[in-house]
C-alpha positions in Angstrom: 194.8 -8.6 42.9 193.0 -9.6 40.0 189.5 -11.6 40.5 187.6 -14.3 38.4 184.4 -15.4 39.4 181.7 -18.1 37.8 178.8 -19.8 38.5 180.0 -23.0 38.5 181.8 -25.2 41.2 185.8 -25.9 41.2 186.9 -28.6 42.3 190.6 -28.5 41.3 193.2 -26.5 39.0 196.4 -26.8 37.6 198.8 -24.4 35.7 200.8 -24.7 32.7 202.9 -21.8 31.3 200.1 -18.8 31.0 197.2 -21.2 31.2 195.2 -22.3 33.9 193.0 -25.3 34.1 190.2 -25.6 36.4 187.7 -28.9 37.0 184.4 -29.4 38.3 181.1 -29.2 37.0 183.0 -27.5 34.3 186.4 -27.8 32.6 187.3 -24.7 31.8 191.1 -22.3 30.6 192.1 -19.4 31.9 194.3 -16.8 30.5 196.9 -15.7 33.0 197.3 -13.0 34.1 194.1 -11.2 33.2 191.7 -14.2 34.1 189.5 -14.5 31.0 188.0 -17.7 31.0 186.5 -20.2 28.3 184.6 -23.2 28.4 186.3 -26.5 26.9 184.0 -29.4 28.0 180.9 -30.3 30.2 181.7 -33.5 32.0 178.8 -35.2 32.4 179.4 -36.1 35.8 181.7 -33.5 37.8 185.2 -34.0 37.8 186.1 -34.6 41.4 190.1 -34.9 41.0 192.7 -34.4 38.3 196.4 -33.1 37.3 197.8 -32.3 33.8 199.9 -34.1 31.7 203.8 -33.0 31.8 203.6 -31.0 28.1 200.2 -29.2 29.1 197.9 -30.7 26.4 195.8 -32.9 28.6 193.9 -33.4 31.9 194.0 -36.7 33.7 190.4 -36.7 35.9 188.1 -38.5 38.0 184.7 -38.2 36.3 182.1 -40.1 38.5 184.4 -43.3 39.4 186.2 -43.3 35.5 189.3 -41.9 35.4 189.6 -40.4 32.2 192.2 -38.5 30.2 190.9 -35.5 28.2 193.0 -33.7 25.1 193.2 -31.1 23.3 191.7 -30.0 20.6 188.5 -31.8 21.3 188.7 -32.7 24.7 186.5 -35.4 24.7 187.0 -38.0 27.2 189.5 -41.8 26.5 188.3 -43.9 29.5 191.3 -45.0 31.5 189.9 -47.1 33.8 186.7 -47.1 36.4 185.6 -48.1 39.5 188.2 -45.3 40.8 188.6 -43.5 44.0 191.7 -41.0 43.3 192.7 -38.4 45.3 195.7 -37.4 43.4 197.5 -37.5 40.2 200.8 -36.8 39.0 202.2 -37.2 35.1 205.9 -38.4 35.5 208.3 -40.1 33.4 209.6 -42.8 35.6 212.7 -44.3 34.4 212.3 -43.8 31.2 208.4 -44.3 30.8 206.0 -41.3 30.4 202.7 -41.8 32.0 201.1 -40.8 35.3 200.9 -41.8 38.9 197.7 -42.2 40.9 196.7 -42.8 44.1 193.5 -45.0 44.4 191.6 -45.8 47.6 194.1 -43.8 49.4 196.1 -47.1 49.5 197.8 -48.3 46.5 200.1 -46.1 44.5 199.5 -47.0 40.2 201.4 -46.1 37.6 199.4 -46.1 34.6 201.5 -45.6 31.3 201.0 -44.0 27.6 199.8 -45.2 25.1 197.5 -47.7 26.3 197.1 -46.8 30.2 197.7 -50.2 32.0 198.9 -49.6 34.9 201.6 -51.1 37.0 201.1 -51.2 40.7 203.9 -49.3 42.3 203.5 -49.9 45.9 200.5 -50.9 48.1 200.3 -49.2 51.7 199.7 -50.6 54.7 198.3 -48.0 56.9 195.8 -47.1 59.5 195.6 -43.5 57.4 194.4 -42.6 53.7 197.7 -41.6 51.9 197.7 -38.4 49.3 200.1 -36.0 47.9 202.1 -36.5 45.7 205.8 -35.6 44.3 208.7 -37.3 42.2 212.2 -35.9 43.6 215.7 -37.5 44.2 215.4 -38.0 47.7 218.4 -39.9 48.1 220.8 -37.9 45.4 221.5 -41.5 43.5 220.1 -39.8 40.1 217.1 -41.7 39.7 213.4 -40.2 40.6 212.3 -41.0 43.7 208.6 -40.3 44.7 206.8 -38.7 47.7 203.3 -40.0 48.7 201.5 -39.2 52.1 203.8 -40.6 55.0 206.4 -42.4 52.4 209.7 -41.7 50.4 209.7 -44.6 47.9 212.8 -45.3 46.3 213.2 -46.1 42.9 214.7 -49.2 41.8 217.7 -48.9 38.9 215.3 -50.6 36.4 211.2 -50.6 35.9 210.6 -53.6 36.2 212.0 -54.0 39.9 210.3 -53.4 43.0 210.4 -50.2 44.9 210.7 -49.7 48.2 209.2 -47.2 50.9 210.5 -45.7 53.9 208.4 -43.2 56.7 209.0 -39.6 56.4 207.0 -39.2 59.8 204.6 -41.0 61.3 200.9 -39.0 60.9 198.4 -42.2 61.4 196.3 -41.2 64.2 193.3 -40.2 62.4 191.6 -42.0 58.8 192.9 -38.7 56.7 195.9 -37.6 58.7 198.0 -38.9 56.0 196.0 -37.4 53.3 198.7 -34.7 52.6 198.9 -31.6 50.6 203.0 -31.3 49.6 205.1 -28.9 48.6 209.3 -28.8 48.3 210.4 -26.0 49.8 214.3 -24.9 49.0 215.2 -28.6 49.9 212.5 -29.2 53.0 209.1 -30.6 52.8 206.4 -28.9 54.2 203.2 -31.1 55.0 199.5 -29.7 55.3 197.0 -32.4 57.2 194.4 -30.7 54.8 191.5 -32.9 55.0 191.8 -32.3 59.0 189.5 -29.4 60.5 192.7 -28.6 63.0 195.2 -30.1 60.6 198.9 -30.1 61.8 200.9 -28.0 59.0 205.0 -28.6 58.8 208.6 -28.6 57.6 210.4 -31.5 57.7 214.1 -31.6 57.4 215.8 -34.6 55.8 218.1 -36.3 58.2 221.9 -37.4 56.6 219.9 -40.6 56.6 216.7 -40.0 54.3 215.3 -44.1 55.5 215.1 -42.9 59.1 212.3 -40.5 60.4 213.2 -36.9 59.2 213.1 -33.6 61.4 209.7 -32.1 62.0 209.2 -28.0 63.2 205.9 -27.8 63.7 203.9 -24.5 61.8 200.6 -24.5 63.6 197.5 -26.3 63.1 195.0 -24.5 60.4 191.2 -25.4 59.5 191.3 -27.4 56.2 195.1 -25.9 55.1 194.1 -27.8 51.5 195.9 -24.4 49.6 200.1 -25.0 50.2 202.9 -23.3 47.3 206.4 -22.6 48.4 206.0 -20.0 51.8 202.4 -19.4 51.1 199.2 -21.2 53.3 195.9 -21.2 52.4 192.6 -22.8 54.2 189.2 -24.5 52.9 187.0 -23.3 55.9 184.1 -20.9 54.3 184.6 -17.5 54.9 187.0 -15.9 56.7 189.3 -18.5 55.7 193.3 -17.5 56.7 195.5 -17.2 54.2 199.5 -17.3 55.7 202.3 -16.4 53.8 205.9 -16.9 55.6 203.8 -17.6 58.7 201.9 -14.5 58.7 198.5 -13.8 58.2 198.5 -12.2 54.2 194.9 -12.0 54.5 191.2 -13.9 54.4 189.5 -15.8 51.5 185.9 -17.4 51.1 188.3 -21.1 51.5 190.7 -22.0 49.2 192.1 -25.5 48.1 194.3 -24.9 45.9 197.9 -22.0 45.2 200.2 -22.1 42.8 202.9 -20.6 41.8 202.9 -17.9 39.0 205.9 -15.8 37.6 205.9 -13.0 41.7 202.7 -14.1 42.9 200.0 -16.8 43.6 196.9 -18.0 41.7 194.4 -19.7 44.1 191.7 -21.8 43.5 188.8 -21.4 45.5 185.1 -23.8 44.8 183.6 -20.2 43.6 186.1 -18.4 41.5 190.1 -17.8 40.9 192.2 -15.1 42.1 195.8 -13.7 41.3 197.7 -11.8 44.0 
């Protein structure tokens, strides 16, 4: 296991090739896999939320309520927008348009597009439940990139300028964040982690031969905070003593975790005090 520690808070990380990114009250790069560190930017207000763009030289984050894109080499901060409450980001190309998706308020999914960043409003949720997570896959095998957000599949139309349309994965409303999801694809399932829940349900679910009905849940357990989800591997945001599960057994204990990702045979995860390769 290879350790890096800081003195700063992290608040969220993302991987590209041998780099890692990591955002908080510091954006900093990591060389993988020896975990030597260096400082890019101080935000002046923490960054709260982020996700990198799809050729690795930029960060899309949450700065205070501005969402903001920083690139290399400077990394100075272009102002996308404000007044912003984003849990998650993705950079996709959608039908032949390169930008990235956000979810705002936990209720209405944007799309906001290079090189100006206006935004088109994907869908709008109507839900009793926060939605997060997010992931663009071919859910329905017609060739064009459907996306994954909390509870929804929503289906992409043939052309960008039509509507798309959502359909309920399952049905995870009882609660104000029980639909703020951490996802992962897992070889062809999707495995769900209730991670802003302190006993958040964690598990697979199998798409029927129908993807628009309800698909087929088997249940992992219920974790404390399970924020940290990669392939097989689980990882919980509850202080010390935090589990970490890999293929449903315990793998070991972290000071809380909220973030794993996948790196060449192993896992980098992310934890508010420091990084860890394993």
């Amino acid at each position: 296991m290879i350790l890096g520690l800081l003195f700063a808070s992290i608040a969220g990380a993302a991987i590209h090739g041998d780099t890692l990114y990591t955002w908080g009250d510091q954006l900093l790069t990591w060389t993988l896999p020896k975990l030597s560190s260096r400082l890019l930017a101080t935000p002046e207000r923490p960054a709260s939320a982020g996700c990198i763009d799809q050729d690795g030289a930029g960060l899309f984050l949450q700065e205070g309520d501005r969402l903001v894109y920083r690139k290399s080499p400077d990394w100075k901060p272009r102002e996308m927008d404000h007044g912003m409450d984003m849990h998650d980001c993705l950079a996709a190309t959608l039908l032949g348009h390169r930008g990235v998706l956000v979810v705002h308020r936990g209720m209405q999914l944007r799309f906001y597009e290079f090189p100006d960043f206006h935004y088109k409003e994907i869908y709008s949720f109507y839900s009793r439940s926060r939605q997060g997570g997010l992931l663009v896959t071919d859910v329905d095998g017609d060739g064009y990139p459907d996306i994954i957000c909390g509870n929804y599949w929503i289906k992409s139309p043939t052309d960008f300028d039509l509507p798309w349309h959502d359909f309920a994965i399952e049905l995870y409303n009882d609660q104000p964040l029980a639909a703020t999801l951490r996802l992962a694809l897992v070889d062809g399932d999707l495995l769900v982690a209730q991670g802003e829940l302190p006993n958040g349900r964690v598990a697979r679910l199998r798409k029927p031969r129908d993807p628009r009905q309800l698909w087929i849940e088997e249940l992992l357990g219920e974790f404390h905070y399970p924020r940290a989800s990669a392939q097989n591997l689980i990882g919980e945001d509850n202080g010390p003593h935090s589990r970490l599960l890999l293929n449903g057994k315990l793998a070991g204990e972290t000071n809380g975790i909220h973030t794993a990702l996948r790196y060449r045979n192993g896992y980098v995860l992310v934890g508010h005090d420091g990084v860890f390769y394993r």
